[in-house]
N, C-alpha and C positions, 0 to 999 in steps of 0.2 A: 434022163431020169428026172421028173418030177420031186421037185423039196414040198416037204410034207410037215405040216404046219404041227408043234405037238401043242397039246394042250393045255391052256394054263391053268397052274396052281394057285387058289387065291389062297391067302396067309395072311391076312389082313380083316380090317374091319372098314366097312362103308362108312359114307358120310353122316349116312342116316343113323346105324350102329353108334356112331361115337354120339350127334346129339343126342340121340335115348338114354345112353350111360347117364353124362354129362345131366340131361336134365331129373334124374332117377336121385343122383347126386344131390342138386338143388334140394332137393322136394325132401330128401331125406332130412340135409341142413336145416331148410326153414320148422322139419317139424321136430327137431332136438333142439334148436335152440333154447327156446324158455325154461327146458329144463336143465341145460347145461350151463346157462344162467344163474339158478337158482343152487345149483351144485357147487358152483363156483363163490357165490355167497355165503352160501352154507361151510363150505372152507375154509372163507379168508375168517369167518366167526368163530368158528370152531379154532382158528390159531391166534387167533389177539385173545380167546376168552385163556387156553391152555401158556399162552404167555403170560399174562395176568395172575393167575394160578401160581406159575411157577414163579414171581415175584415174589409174592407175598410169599410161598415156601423160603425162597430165599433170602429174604430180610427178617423172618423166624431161625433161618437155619444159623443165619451170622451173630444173631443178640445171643443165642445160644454158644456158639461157638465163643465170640467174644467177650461172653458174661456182660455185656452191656447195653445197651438202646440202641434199637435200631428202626429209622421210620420210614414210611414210605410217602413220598407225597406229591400232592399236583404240581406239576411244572409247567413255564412256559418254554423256558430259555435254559432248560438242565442245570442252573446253577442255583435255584432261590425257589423257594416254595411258593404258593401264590393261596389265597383264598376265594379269587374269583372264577368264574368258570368251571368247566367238567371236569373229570379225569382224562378227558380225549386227547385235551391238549399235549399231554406229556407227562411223565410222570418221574422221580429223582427215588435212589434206594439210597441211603446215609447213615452212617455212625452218627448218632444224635448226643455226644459229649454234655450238651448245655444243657440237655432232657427241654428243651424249648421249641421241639419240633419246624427247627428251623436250620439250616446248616450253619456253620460256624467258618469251616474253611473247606476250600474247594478239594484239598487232600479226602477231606472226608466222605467224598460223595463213590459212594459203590457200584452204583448200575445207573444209566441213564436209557428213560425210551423218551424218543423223541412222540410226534402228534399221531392219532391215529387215522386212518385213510378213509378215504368216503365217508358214508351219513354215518360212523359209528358214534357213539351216543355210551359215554363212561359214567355213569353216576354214585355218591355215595346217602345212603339216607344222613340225619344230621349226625349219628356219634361217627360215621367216616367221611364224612362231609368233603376234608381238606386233607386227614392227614390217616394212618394208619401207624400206628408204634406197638415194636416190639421189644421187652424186656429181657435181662438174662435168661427169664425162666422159661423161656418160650411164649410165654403170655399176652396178651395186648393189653393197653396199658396207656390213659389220658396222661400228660405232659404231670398232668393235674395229681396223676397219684389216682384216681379212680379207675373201674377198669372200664376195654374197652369194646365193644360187641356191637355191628350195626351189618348192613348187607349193603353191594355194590349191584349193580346193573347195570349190563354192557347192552347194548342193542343196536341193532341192525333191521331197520324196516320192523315187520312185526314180527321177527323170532327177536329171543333173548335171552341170556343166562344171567343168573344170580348167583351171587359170591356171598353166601352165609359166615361171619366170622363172630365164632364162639369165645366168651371169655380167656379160654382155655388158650386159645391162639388158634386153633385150628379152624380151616375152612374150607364148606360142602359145596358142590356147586347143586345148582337146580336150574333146567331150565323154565322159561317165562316166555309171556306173549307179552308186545310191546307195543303202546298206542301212536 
């Protein structure tokens, strides 16, 4: 009796088959990249500017709650205020006791962020220059007794948001292009 050869099933994929995926692949990668880039920029901007935000809400929320001054200011080192340099550096949230916009004791200090990551770029015009205070009433408010109202600009390459801060205490964002 003759053995009879059956026929094979292929269930597989050739050599050739996988390099065409594989390079279909490629070709897909190289042409999302720059915009998955730019998505990912666009992210990490949109959560330091929503962090920032939520700062200043919160060093409002506590002068209120506390009935007393509360500032926000540039840091190096999360323990001392500084006047030189961006906001990028770091920034300190503090019960301002002395109304001196400067800390007094390290108990005092509420929130600390440390520097911000890559080309980010924290600015204040000169009335938030250094420091941002908020009063019992919710208000912002110079060391000085004046009050206080100036805009911040965060940036990142050429997008950018602005942080409008009203007499009032409150603050709008808008965004900006960025030279």
């Amino acid at each position: 009796m003759p053995i009879r050869s059956s026929p094979r099933n292929s269930s597989g994929l050739t050599f050739i088959e996988v390099l065409v995926a594989i390079l279909i692949a490629l070709v897909l990668m190289a042409v999302s990249a720059p915009y998955l880039a730019g998505m990912y920029r666009s992210a990490g901007m949109s959560t330091t500017a929503h962090e920032f935000l939520s700062t200043l809400s919160y060093a409002r929320s506590e002068a209120i709650k506390r009935n007393q001054r509360v500032t926000i200011c540039k840091s190096a080192d999360g323990l001392q205020c500084v006047t030189q340099g961006g906001w990028e550096q770091g920034w300190i949230v503090f019960v301002d006791a002395g109304n001196l916009a400067q800390v007094d004791e390290a108990k005092d200090i509420l929130r600390v962020r440390g520097p911000l990551r890559g080309e980010t770029i924290l600015t204040g015009n000169m009335p938030v220059r250094n420091y941002v205070s908020y009063v019992g009433n919710g208000s912002t408010q110079y060391v000085s007794g004046a009050f206080q109202a100036g805009t911040l600009t965060l940036c990142r390459q050429e997008r950018g948001v602005k942080f409008v801060l009203a007499r009032a205490g409150r603050v709008r964002t808008e965004k900006t292009t960025c030279q």
